[in-house]
C-alpha positions as CSV (number, residue, x, y, z in Angstrom):
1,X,-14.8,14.4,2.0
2,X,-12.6,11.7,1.3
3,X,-10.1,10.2,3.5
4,X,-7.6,7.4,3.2
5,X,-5.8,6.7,6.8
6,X,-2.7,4.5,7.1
7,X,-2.0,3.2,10.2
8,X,0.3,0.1,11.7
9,X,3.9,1.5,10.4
10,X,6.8,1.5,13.2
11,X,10.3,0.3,14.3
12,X,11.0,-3.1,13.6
13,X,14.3,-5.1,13.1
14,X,15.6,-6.9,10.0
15,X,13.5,-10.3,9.4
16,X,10.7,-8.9,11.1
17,X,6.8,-8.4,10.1
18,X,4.8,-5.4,10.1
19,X,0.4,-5.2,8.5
20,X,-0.3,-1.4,7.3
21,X,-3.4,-0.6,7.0
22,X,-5.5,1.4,4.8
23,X,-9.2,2.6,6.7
24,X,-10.8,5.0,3.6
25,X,-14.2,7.4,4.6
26,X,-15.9,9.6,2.7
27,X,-17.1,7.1,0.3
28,X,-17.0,3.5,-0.9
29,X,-13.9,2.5,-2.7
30,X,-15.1,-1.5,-3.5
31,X,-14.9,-0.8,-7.3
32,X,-11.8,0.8,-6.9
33,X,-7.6,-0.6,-6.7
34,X,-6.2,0.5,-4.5
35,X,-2.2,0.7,-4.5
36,X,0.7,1.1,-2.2
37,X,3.8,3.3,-3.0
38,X,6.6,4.0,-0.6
39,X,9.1,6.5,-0.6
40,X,12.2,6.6,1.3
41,X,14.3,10.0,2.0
42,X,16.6,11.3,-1.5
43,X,14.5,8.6,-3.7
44,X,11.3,9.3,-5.7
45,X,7.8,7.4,-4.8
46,X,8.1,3.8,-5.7
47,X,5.4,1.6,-6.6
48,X,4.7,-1.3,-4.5
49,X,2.1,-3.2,-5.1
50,X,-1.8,-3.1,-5.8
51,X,-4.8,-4.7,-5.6
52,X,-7.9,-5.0,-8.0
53,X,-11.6,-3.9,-7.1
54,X,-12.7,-6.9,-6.6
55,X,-9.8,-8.0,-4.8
56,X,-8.9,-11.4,-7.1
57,X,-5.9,-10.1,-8.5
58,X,-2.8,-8.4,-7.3
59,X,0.3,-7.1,-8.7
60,X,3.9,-6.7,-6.8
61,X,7.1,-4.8,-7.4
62,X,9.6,-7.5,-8.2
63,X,11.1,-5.8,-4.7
64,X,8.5,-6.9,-2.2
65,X,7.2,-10.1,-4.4
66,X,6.8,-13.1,-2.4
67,X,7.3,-11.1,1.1
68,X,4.6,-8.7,1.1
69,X,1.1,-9.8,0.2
70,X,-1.6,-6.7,0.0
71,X,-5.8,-8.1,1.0
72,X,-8.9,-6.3,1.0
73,X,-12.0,-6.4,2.6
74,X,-15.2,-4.3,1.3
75,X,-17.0,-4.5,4.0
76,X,-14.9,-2.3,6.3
77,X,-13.6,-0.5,3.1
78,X,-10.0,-1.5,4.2
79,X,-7.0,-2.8,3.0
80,X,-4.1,-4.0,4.1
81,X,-0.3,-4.4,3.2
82,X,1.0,-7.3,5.1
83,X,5.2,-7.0,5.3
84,X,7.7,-9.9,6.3
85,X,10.8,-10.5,5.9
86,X,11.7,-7.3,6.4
87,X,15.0,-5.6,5.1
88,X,16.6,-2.1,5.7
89,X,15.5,-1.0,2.4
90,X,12.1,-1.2,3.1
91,X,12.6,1.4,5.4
92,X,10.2,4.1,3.4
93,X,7.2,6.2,4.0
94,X,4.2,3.9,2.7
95,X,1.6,5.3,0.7
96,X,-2.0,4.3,0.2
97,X,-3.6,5.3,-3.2
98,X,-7.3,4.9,-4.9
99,X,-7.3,4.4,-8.1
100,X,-9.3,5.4,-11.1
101,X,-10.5,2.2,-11.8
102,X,-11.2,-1.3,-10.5
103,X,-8.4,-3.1,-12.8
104,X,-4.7,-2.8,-12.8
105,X,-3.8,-1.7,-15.9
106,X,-2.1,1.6,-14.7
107,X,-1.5,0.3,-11.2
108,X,2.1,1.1,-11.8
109,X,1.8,4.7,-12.7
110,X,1.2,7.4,-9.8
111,X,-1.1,9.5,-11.9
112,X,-3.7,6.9,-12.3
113,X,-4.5,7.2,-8.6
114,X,-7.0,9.7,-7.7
115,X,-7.3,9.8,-4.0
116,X,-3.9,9.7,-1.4
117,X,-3.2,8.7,2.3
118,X,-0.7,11.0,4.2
119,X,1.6,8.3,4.4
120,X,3.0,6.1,7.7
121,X,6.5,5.8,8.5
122,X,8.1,2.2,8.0
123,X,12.0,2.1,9.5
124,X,13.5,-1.5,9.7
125,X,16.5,-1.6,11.4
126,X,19.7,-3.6,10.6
């Protein structure tokens, strides 16, 4: 069975750093993107940011670009979303997401993502 696990979320203040992480089982995902979307209460999920199969490319939400950088490595079929220069309105729920295929064609698009975490709370205080 598949699994994708988030873990490193938490409190942190304004100008602070947080690294999620993104541990999937169940399978090998080195061929796949993976993606990260984040959803904060009222708003729909947002795309973040994604990164290819083969981990040389990446693609950012004009939101996040230059502050949050995502990395993968294969071997321990993780990847991360490293955060800084956090602001309040990155408080969200943060999403890890497999996708469909290794490029990032669709990595924008929520439907091209076949396999979901269950999400880690981010809150960044003011």
């Amino acid at each position: 069975q598949v699994q994708l696990v988030e873990s490193g979320g938490g409190l942190v203040q304004a100008g602070g750093s947080l690294r999620l992480s993104c541990a999937a089982s169940g399978r090998t995902f080195s061929r796949n993107a993976i993606g990260w979307f984040r959803q904060a209460p009222g708003k729909e999920r947002e795309f973040v940011g994604a990164i290819s199969g083969s981990g040389g490319s990446t693609l950012y939400a004009d939101s996040v670009k230059e502050r949050f950088t995502i990395s993968r490595d294969n071997a321990k079929n993780t990847v991360y979303l490293q955060m800084n220069t956090l602001k309040p309105e990155d408080t969200a729920v943060y999403y890890c997401a497999v996708g469909a295929s290794g490029t990032l064609v669709a990595a924008r698009i929520r439907g091209s993502y076949a396999y979901w975490g269950q999400g880690i709370q981010v809150t960044v205080s003011s």
